[in-house]
C-alpha positions as CSV (number, residue, x, y, z in Angstrom):
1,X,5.9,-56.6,-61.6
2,X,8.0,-56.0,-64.6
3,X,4.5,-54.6,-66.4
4,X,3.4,-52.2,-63.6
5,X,7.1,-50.5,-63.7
6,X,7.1,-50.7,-67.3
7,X,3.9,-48.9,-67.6
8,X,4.8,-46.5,-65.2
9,X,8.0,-45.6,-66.8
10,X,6.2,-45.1,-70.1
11,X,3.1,-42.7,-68.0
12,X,6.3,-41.1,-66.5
13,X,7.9,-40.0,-69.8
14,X,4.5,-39.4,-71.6
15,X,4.3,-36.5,-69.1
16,X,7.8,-35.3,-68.9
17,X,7.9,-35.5,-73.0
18,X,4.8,-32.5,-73.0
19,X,6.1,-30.8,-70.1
20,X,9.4,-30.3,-71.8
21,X,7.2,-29.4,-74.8
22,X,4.7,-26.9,-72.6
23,X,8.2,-24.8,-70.8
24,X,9.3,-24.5,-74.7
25,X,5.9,-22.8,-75.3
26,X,6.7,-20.8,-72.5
27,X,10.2,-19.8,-73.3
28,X,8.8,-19.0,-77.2
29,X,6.7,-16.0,-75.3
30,X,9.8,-14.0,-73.7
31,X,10.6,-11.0,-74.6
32,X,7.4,-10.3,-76.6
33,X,4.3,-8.7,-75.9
34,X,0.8,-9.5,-75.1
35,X,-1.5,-8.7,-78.1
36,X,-4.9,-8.7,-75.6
37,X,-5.8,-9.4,-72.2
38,X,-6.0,-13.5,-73.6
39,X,-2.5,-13.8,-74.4
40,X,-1.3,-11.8,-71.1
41,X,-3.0,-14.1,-68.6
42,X,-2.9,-17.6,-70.9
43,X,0.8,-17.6,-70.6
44,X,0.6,-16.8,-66.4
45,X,-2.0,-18.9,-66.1
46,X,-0.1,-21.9,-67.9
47,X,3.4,-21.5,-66.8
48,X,1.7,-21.8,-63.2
49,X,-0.2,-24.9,-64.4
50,X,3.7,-25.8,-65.8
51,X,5.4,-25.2,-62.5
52,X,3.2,-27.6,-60.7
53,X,3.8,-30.2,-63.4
54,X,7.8,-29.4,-62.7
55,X,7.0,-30.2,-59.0
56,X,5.0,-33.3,-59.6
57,X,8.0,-34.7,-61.6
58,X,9.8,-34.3,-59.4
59,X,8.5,-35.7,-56.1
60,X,7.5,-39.0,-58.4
61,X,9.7,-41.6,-58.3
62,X,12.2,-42.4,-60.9
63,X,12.3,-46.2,-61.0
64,X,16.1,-46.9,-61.3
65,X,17.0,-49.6,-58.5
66,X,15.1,-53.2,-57.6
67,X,14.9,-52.5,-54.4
68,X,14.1,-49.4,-52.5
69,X,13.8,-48.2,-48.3
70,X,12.0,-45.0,-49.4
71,X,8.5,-44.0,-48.3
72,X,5.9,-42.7,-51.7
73,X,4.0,-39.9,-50.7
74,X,1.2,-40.6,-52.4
75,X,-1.3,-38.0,-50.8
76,X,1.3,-35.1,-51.9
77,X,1.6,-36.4,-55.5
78,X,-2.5,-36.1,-56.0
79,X,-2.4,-33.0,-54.1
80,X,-0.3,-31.4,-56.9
81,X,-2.1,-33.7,-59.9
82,X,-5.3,-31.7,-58.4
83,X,-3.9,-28.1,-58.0
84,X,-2.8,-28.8,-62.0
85,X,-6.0,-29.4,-62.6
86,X,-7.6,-26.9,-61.1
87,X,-5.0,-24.4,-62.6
88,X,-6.1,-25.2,-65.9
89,X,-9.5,-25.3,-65.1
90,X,-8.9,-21.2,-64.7
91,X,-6.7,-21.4,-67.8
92,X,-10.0,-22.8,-69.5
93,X,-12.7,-20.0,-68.0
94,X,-10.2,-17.1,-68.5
95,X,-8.3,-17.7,-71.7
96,X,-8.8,-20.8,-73.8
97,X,-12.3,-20.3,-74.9
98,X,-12.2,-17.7,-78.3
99,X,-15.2,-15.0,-76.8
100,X,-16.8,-11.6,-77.2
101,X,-14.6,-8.7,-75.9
102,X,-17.8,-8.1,-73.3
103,X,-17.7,-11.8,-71.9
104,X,-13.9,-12.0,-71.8
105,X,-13.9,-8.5,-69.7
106,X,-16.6,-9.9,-67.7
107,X,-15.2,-13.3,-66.8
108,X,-11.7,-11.6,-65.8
109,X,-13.5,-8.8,-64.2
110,X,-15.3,-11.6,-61.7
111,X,-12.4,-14.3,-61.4
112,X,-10.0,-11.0,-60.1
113,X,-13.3,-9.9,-57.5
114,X,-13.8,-13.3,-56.2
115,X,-9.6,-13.1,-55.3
116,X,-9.9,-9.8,-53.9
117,X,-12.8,-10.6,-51.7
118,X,-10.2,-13.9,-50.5
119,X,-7.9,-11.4,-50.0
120,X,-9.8,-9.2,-47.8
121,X,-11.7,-12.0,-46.0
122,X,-7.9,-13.0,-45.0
123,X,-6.7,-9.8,-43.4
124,X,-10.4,-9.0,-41.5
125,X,-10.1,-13.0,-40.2
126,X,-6.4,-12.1,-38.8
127,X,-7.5,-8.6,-37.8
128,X,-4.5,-6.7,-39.5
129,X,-3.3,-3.2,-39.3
130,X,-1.9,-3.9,-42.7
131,X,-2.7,-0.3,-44.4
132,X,-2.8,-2.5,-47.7
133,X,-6.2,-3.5,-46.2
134,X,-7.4,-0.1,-47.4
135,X,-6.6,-0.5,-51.2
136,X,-7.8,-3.8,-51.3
137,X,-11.4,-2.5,-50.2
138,X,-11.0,-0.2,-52.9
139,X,-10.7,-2.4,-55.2
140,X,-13.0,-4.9,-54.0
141,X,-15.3,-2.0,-54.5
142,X,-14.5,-0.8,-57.6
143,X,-14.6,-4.3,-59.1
144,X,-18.0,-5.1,-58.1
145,X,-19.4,-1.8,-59.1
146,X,-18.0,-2.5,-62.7
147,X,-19.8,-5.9,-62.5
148,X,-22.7,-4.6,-61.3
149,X,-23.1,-2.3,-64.3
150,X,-21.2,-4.3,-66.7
151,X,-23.6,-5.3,-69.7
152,X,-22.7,-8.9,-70.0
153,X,-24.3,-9.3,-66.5
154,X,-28.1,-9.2,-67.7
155,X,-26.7,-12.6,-69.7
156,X,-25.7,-14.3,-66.4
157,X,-28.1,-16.2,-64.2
158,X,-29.9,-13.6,-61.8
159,X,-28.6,-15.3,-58.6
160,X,-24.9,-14.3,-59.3
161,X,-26.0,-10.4,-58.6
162,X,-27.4,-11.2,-55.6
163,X,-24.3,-13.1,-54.7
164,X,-21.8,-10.3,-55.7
165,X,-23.9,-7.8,-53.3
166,X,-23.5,-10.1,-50.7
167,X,-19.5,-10.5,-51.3
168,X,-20.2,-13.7,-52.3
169,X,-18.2,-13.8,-55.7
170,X,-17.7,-17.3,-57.0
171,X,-14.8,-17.3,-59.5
172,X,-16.4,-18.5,-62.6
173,X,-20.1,-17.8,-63.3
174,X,-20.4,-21.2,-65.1
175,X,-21.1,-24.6,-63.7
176,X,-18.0,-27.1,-64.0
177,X,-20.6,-29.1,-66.0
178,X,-21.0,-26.1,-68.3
179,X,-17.5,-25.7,-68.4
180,X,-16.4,-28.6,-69.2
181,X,-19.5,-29.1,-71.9
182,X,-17.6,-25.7,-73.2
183,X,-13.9,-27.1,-73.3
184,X,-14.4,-30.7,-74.7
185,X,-14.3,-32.7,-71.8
186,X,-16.7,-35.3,-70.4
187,X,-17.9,-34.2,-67.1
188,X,-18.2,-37.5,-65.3
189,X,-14.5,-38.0,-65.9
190,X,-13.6,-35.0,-64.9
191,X,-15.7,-35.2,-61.7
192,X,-14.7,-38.8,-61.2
193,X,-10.9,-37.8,-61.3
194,X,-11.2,-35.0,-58.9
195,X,-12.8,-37.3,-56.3
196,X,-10.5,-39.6,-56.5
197,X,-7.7,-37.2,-56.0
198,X,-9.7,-35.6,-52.8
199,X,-9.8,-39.2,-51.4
200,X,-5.6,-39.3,-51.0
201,X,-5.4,-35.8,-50.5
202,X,-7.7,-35.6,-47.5
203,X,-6.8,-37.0,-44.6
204,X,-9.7,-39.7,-44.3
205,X,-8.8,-43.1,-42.8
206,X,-8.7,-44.7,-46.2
207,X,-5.7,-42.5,-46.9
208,X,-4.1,-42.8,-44.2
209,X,-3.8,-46.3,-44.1
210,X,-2.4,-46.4,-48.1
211,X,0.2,-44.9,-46.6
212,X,1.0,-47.7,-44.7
213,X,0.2,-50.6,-46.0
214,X,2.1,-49.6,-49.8
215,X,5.5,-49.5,-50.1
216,X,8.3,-48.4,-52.5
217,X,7.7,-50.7,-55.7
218,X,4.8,-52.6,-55.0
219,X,2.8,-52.9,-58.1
220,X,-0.4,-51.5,-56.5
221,X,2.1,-48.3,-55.3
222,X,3.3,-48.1,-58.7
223,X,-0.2,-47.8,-60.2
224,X,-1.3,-45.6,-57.5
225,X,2.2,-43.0,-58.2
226,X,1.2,-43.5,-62.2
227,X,-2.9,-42.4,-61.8
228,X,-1.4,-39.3,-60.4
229,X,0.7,-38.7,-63.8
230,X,-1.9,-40.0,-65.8
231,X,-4.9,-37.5,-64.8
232,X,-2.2,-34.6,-65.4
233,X,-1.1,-35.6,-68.4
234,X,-4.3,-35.8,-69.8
235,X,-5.1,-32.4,-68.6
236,X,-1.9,-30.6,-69.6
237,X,-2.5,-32.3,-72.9
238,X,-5.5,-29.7,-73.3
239,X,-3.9,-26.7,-72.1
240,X,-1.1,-27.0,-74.7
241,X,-3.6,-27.3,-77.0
242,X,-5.8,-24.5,-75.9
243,X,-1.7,-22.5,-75.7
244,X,-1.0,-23.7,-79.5
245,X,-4.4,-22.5,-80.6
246,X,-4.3,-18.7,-78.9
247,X,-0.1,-18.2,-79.2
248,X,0.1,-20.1,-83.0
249,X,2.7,-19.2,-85.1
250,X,5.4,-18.3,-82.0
251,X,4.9,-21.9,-80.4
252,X,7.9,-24.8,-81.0
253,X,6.3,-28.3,-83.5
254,X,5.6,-30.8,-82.2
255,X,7.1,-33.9,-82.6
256,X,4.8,-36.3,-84.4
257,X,4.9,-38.6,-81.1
258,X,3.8,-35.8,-78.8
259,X,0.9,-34.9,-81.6
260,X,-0.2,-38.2,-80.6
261,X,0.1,-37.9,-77.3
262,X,-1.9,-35.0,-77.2
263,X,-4.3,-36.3,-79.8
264,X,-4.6,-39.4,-77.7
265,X,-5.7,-37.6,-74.3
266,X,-8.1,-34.9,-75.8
267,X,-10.2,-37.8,-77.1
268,X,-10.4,-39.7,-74.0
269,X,-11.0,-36.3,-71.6
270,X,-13.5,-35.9,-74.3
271,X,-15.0,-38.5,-74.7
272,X,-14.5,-40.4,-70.9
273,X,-13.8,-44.3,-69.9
274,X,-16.6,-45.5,-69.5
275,X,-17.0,-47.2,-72.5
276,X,-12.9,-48.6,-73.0
């Protein structure tokens, strides 16, 4: 027992060490303005992708007592390890990659369509009088006409016009594979850890019955609470490093044990488990 909380405790301040580090980035960028359409949505993207790691330290457990009546919501601590994920899997498409002005238009020009389309889906399903519905149209409209004609389009795979005439609008036109051959990582990890967030996330009877049958300090709870930190860490790892690399010189040093930190994870979402 002593390793699992010892482990945990050490997962536990891995991640709070670069979150600390990632709401200093953060902080370095007020006041000051934008140079390009990178910058301006790299630091909204990421200080979402911070406030979710905020809330995931949060609702983990801070080991301080040997004993303890309290019920670990597991299923809520991968839900937010997989929303961070996601987050900076936008941070990756939209910002993080160093592109042609055409391709960075296009790919913020299709993530905003494929929002406004949600948007407009939402208020027809409800069937609101919301006059907003009218400028939302609009601009569903206008966005997919700039697509349309936009000349990065003949690049893209034919299927995605088809798609955006159908209001149909995915929000990246790349595979996660391609994506994540794009950003560094190993795709079978990344797949692998989203599944096995889903799996305590959704409400299938596996876990539901986690629930249950783990309490408060058990070592197999422990481990379960620590995966959660663990994926995110590794993930938040490479958005500070996509941050450093667009927002260098106006970002805090590093200390030379968060450089390893972060050195640490970008190999392994690189590179994958399957061979440790």
């Amino acid at each position: 027992m002593r390793h699992e909380i010892k482990h945990y405790r050490d997962t536990y301040e891995e991640f709070a060490s670069l979150l600390s580090y990632g709401s200093a980035l953060i902080e370095a960028q007020t006041g000051l303005e934008a140079i390009d359409q990178r910058q301006f949505y790299a630091e909204r993207i990421f200080c979402k992708l911070i406030c979710h790691g905020i809330s995931l330290k949060r609702l983990s457990p801070s080991i301080t007592s040997t004993t303890s009546p309290e019920l670990w919501d597991v299923s809520s601590n991968y839900a937010i390890a997989r929303t961070l994920i996601e987050t900076y899997e936008a941070l990756a498409y939209i910002a993080c990659e160093s592109l042609q002005a055409d391709e960075q238009d296009f790919r913020i020009a299709l993530w905003k369509l494929h929002s406004e389309e949600r948007r407009a889906e939402m208020l027809r399903l409800i069937g609101t009088n919301n006059p907003e519905e009218v400028a939302i149209q609009r601009q569903v409209f206008n966005l997919r006409e700039s697509i349309l004609s936009h000349p990065f389009l003949p690049q893209v795979n034919k299927d995605l016009s088809e798609r955006l005439r159908k209001g149909d609008t995915p929000p990246y036109h790349l595979s996660r594979a391609l994506r994540d051959n794009r950003s560094g990582i190993n795709h079978d990890y990344h797949k692998a850890v989203i599944m096995h967030l889903s799996s305590h996330v959704h409400t299938h009877p596996f876990s539901v019955h986690q629930l249950f049958e783990f309490n408060a300090r058990q070592p197999e709870c422990l481990t379960l609470m620590s995966i959660a930190i663990q994926y995110s860490t590794g993930f938040l790892a490479k958005a500070i490093v996509g941050m450093i690399e667009i927002f260098t010189p106006r970002v805090p040093e590093l200390t030379p044990q968060q450089e390893k930190v972060l050195d640490r994870w970008v190999e392994l979402l690189k590179n994958g488990i399957k061979m440790l």
